[in-house]
C-alpha positions in Angstrom: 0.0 0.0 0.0 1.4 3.6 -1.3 2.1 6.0 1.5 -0.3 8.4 2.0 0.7 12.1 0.9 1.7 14.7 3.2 0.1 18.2 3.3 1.8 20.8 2.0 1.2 23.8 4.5 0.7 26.7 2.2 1.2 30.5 3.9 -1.2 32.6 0.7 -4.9 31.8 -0.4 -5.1 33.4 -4.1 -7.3 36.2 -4.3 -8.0 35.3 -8.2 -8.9 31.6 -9.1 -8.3 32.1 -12.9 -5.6 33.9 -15.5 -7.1 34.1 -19.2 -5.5 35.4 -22.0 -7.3 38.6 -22.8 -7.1 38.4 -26.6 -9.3 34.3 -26.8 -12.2 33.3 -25.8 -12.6 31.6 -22.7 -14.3 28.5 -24.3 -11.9 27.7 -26.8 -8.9 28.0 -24.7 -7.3 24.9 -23.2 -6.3 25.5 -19.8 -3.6 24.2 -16.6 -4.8 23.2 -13.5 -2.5 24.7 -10.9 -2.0 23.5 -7.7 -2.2 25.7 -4.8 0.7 24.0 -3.4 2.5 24.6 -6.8 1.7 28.0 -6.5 2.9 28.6 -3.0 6.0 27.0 -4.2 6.3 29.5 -7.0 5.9 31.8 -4.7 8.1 31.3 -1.8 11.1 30.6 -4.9 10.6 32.8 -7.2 8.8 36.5 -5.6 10.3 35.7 -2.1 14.2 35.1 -3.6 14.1 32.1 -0.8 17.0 29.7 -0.5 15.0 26.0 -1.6 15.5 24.5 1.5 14.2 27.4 3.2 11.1 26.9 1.0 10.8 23.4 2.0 10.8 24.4 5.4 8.1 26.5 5.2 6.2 24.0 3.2 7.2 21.5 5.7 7.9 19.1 3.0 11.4 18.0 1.9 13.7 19.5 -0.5 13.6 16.8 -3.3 9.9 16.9 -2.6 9.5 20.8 -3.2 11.8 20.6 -6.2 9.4 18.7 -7.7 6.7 20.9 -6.6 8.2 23.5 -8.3 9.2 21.8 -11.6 5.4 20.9 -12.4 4.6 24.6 -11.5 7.5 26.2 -13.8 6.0 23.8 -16.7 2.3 24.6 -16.5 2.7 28.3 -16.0 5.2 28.2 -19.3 3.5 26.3 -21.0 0.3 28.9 -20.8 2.6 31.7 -21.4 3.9 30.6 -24.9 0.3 28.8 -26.1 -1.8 31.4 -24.1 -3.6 28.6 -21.9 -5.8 29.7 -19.2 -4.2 29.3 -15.8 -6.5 27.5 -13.3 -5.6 27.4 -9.8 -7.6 25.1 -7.5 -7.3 21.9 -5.8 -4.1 20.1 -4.5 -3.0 18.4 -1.1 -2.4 21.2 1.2 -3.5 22.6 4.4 -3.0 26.2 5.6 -1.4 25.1 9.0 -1.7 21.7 11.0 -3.1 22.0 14.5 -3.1 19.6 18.0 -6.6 19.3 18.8 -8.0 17.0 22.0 -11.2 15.4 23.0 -12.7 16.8 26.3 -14.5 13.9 26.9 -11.8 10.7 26.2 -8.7 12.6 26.2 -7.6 11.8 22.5 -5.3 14.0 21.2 -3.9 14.3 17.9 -3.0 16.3 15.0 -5.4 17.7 12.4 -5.9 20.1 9.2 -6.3 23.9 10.2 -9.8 22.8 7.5 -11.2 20.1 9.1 -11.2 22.6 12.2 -13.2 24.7 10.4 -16.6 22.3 11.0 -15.6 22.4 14.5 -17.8 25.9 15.0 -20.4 24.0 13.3 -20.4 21.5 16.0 -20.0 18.7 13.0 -16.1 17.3 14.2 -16.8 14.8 16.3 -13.3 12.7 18.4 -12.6 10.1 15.9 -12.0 7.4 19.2 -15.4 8.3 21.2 -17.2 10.2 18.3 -17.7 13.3 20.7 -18.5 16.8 19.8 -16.5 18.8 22.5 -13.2 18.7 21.1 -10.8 21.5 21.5 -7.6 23.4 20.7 -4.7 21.1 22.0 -2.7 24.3 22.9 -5.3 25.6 25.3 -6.6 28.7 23.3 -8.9 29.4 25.7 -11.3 26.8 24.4 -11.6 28.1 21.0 -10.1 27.0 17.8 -7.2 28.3 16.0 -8.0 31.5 14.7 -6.4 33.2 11.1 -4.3 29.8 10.3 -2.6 29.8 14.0 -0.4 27.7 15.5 -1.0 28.8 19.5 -2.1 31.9 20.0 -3.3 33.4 16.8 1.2 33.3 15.8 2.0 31.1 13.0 4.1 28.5 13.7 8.0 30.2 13.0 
């Protein structure tokens, strides 16, 4: 059985989903589906000026793995440049932080996607060991769940 993939922790949420070449139309034009961990690696590279390990860091992924990353990202964005693709960015496997949450009722505690928290408020996470609905931040923000992408406190994690 293949390893499961990690999440790549991504810092920047795109404010526009879509690039289009202004001179086709949209329904004739083929377009790239780009990752929003691609584009975080393009990113953190190429408008930050970081060092690629430092990138990986920040991704909290490992080198090899972020050069890869940011191969498939060079080549879809190129590729719409010189045929005048649409650039699409959606989807991908990432997560805008990683958080300890813990189960007031069993005591579970364990490490989940800053999105999956996000049903939490909803009261629709329930403890995967005792299926409870009072779960909590594991870092003991006063009982609430991380707030803007935090790791304790509201900080990202450094």
């Amino acid at each position: 059985m293949a390893r499961p993939t990690k999440w790549r922790k991504i810092e920047n949420m795109p404010a526009i989903p879509y690039f289009i070449p202004s001179d086709k139309y949209v329904a004739e034009v083929p377009e790239n589906i780009l990752k929003l961990e691609e584009l975080e690696a393009v990113r953190l590279k190429d408008l930050e000026g970081l060092e690629q390990s430092e990138c990986a860091e920040k991704m909290e992924v490992s080198r090899p793995t972020f050069q890869r990353i940011l191969l498939s990202a060079r080549e879809k964005i190129t590729d719409s440049l010189v045929n005048g693709k649409i650039i699409h960015i959606e989807g991908g496997n990432f997560t805008q932080n990683i958080c300890p949450v813990r189960c007031l009722d069993c005591g579970k505690e364990w490490m989940e996607s800053y999105e999956n928290l996000e049903s939490i408020k909803n009261g629709e996470y329930t403890c995967p060991a005792c299926s409870s609905t009072k779960v909590i931040c594991g870092q003991n923000c006063s009982g609430k769940i991380c707030r803007r992408n935090c790791w304790r406190h509201g900080r990202m994690k450094e």
